[in-house]
C-alpha positions in Angstrom: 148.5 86.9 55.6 147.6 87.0 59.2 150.5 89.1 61.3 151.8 86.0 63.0 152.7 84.2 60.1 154.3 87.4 58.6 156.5 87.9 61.9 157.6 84.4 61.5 158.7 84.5 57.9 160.4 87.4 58.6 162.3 85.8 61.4 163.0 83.0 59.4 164.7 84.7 56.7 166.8 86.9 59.2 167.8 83.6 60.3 169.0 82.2 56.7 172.3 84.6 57.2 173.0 83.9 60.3 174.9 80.6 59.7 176.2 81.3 56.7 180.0 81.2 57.8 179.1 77.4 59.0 178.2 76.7 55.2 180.9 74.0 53.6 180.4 74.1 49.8 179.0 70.7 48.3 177.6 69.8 52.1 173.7 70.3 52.1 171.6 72.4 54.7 168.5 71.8 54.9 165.5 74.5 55.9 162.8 74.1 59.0 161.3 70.8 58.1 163.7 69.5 55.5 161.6 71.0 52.6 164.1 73.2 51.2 167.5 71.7 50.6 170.5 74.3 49.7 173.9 73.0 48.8 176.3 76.0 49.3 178.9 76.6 45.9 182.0 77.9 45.3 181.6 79.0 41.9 178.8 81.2 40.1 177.0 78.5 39.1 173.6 79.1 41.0 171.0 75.9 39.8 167.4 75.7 41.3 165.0 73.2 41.0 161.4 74.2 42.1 159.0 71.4 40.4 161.1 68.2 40.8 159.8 67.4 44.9 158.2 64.5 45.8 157.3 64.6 49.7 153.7 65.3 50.3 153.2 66.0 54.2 149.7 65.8 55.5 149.7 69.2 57.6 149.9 70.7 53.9 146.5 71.0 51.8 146.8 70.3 48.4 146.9 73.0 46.3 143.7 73.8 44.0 144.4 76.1 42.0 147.2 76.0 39.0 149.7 73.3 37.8 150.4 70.4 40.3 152.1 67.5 38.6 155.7 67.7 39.3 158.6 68.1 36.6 159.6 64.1 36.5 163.3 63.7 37.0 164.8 67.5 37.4 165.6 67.1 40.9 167.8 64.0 40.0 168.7 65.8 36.8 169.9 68.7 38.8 171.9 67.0 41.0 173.8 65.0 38.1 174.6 68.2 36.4 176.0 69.2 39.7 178.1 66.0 40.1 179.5 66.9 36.5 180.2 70.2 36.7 182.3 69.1 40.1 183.9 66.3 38.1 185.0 68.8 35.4 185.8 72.2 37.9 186.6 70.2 41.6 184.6 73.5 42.6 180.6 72.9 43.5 177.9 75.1 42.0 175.6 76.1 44.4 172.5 74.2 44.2 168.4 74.7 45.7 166.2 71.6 45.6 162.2 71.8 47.1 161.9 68.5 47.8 158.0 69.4 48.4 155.9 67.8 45.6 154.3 70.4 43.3 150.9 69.5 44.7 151.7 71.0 48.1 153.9 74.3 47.2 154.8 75.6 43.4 157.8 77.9 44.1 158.1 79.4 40.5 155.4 81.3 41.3 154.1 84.0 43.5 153.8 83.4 47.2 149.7 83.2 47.0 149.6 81.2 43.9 152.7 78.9 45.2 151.1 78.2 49.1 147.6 79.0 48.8 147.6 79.9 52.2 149.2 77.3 53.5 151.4 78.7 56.5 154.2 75.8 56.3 154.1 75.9 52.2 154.3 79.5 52.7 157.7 79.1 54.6 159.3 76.6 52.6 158.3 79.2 49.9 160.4 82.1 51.2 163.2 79.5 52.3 163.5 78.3 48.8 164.0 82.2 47.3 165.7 83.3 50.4 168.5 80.0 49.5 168.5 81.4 46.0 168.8 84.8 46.7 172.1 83.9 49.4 173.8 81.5 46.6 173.4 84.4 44.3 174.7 86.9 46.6 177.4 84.9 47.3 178.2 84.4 43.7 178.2 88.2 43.0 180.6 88.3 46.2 183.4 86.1 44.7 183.3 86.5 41.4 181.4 89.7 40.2 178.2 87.9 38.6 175.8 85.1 39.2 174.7 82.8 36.4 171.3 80.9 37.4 169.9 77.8 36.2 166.5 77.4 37.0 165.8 73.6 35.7 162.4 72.4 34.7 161.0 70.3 32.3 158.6 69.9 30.1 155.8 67.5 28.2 155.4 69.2 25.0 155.3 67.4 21.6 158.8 68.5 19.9 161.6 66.9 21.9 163.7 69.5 22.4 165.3 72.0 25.2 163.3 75.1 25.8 165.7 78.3 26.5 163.6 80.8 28.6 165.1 84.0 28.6 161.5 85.8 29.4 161.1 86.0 25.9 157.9 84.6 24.2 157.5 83.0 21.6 155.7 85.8 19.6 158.3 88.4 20.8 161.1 86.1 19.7 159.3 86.3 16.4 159.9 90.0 15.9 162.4 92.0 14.0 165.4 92.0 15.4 165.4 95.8 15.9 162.7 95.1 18.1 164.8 92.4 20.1 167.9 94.9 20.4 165.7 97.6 21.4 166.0 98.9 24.7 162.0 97.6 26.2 163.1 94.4 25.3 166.8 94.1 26.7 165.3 95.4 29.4 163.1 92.5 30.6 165.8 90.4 29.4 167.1 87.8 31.6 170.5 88.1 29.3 170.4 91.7 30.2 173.7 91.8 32.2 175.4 90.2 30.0 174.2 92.3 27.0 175.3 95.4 28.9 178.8 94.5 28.6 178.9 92.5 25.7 180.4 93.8 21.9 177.6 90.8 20.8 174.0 91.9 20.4 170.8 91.0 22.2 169.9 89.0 19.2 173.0 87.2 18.7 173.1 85.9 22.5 169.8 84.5 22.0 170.2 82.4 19.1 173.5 83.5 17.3 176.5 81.0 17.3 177.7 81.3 20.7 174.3 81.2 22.2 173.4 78.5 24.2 170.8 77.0 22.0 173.8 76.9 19.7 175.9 75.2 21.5 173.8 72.9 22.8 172.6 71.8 19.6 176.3 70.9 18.6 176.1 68.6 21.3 173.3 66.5 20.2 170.5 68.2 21.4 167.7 70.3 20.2 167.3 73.5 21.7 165.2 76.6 21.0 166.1 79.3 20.4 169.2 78.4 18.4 170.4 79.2 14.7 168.1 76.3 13.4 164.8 77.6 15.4 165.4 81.1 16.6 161.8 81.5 17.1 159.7 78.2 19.3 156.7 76.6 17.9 153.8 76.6 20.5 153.5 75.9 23.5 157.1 77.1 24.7 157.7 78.5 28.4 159.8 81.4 28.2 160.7 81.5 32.0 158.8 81.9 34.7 158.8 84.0 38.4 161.8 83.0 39.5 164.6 84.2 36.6 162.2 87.2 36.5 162.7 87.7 40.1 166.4 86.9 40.5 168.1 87.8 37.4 168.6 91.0 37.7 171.3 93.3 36.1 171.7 95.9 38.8 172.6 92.8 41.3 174.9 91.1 38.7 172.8 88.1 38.2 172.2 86.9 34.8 170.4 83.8 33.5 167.6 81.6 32.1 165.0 79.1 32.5 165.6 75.5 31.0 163.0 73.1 29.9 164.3 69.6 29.1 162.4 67.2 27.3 161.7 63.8 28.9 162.2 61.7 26.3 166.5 60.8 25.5 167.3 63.4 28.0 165.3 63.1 31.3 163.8 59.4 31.3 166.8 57.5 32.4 170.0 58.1 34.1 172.1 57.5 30.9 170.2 59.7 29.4 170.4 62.5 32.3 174.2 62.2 32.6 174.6 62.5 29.1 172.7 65.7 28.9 174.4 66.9 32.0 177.7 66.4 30.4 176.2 68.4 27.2 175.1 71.1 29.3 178.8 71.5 31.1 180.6 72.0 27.8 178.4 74.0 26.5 178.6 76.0 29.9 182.6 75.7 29.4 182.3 78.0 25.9 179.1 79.8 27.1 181.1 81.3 30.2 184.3 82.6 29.1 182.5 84.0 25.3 179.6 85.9 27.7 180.6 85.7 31.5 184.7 86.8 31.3 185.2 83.9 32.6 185.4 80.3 32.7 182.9 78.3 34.6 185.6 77.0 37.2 185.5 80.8 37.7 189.3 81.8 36.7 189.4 85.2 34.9 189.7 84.7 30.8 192.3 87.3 29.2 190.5 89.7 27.3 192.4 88.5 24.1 191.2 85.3 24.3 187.8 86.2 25.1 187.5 88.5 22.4 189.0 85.7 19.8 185.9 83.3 20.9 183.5 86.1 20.4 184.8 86.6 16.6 184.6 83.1 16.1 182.2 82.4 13.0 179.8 80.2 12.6 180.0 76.3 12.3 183.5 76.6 14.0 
C-alpha cells in the first residue's frame, strides 16, 4: 500500500469517532462517498451486511480475483429484521450496510483480497470495519456485551439457515470432548458466552436453547440444531469478519448467518416472516445466553437460570 493511501485511511478512521456524539440511533450516516451506510443502535444488537450492495462506480475496477456475485436480498433482509426488532423493542439495533456491489469490494475478507488495490474500495473497506467496530464498542459501553449478526446468504442445495460459529463442518463432526476442549472454545465465536455460561460449548451450538434450535421451532431449518448438529457440504462456517470482531476479551460475541433464498429471502413476505422468526428466537436466545433480554433490560438470575434448565421440546 503506497504511504499516501495508508496516511489517508488512517485519517479517515480517526475521523469515524469524531462525530460520534452527533449520532441519533435509527438515523443513517453514511461514509466518504455513500458506500458504507451505518445506522447507529441503542441496543446490543450489532447486524452487518457485507455482500448484499448493488452500486458499481466506474473509478472502481472490478475485482478479479475471488467471489463477486452479491448475496441477493440480505441488504433488504437486514433492514427488515431491523424494522422488526424496532417494532418488538422501540430501541434500534445498530446496523452496517456496503451498499458497494460484491464485484467492486468483498468486505468479509481481508483488505487485499476485499479491494485488490483499489484505493476507494480500500476505504470503503476500513469504513465498513471501522462502523462495526464503533457499533460494537458502543454496545460493550451500554450494556456489557455485543451480540453481532453478520447476514449473508447462500445458494446451496438444502434449504436451510447455515449457523457459522467458525466451526466447520468436519470439526462440528467431532466428539464432543473435542468441541468442549479448550482449542476449540477458543476459536469459538460463542466463546464469551461459553465463558460465563453453566451450558457447555456443545449444548450452545446445537442443544435446545441454541439458535439452530430455536429457529427450527419457528419454521425454519437451521444447522447446527438438535436435528443436524453436524452440516452436510458445502456449509460456510463464518467468515473474516465474526473472526475478526467477535472477540471475548472485547465482550463481543456472535455468528455468521446464511439464509437460504428460497421461502426466506425471495420475496418480501417471505423476508419479514423470517425476520420475525429470527426476533423471537433472538427474544429466548438473549436472556438464556446474553443475561439479558434483547431490548437490553437485565434478566434476574432466577429466571435466567429457570430457562437454562428448561428441557427439551418445551
Amino acid at each position: 500500500m503506497h504511504a499516501k493511501t495508508l496516511t489517508g485511511l488512517v485519517i479517515f478512521v480517526l475521523s469515524l469517532g469524531g462525530g460520534a456524539e452527533e449520532q441519533v440511533p435509527g438515523n443513517s450516516v453514511l461514509g466518504r462517498q455513500n458506500h458504507i451506510e451505518y445506522v447507529p443502535g441503542n441496543l446490543p444488537l450489532v447486524i452487518a451486511v457485507p455482500h448484499g450492495g448493488r452500486l458499481k462506480p466506474g473509478e472502481i475496477p472490478d475485482r478479479v480475483n475471488g467471489v463477486t456475485d452479491i448475496d441477493a436480498n440480505t441488504q433488504e433482509l437486514a433492514r427488515t429484521l431491523s424494522a422488526v426488532v424496532h417494532a418488538e423493542t422501540g430501541r434500534h439495533a445498530h446496523l452496517v450496510v456496503c451498499r458497494l456491489h460484491r464485484s467492486k469490494l468483498d468486505a468479509n475478507r481481508d483488505l487485499a483480497e476485499g479491494a485488490q488495490g483499489s484505493e476507494i474500495a480500500m476505504q470503503a473497506w476500513e469504513e465498513h470495519h471501522r462502523f462495526i467496530e464503533q457499533a460494537c464498542e458502543e454496545a460493550v459501553r451500554k450494556f456489557g456485551v455485543a451480540f453481532l449478526i453478520d447476514l449473508h446468504g447462500h445458494g446451496h442445495p438444502d434449504a436451510r439457515v447455515e449457523l457459522g460459529y467458525v466451526q466447520s463442518a468436519l470439526d462440528l463432526a467431532d466428539c464432543e470432548d473435542a468441541l468442549n476442549a479448550a482449542s476449540a472454545v477458543n476459536t469459538s465465536s460463542l466463546r464469551w458466552i461459553v465463558e460465563r455460561s453453566d451450558l457447555s460449548h456443545v449444548e450452545l451450538l446445537h442443544g435446545p436453547l441454541s439458535l439452530g434450535a430455536l429457529l427450527e421451532k419457528e419454521g425454519f431449518p437451521s444447522t447446527p440444531s438438535p436435528r443436524m448438529p453436524v452440516p452436510t457440504e458445502p456449509f460456510f462456517r463464518g467468515g473474516y469478519t465474526i473472526q475478526r470482531h467477535c472477540q471475548s476479551d472485547k465482550n463481543v460475541t456472535g455468528l455468521q448467518i446464511e439464509a437460504n433464498r428460497p421461502r426466506l429471502r425471495d420475496t418480501a413476505e417471505n423476508r419479514l416472516r423470517f425476520a420475525r422468526a429470527l426476533v423471537k428466537s433472538l427474544q429466548t436466545f438473549f436472556p438464556a445466553h446474553l443475561g439479558m433480554t434483547l431490548g437490553g433490560e437485565p434478566r434476574l438470575k432466577g429466571e435466567l437460570s429457570l430457562q437454562t434448565r428448561m428441557p427439551s421440546g418445551q
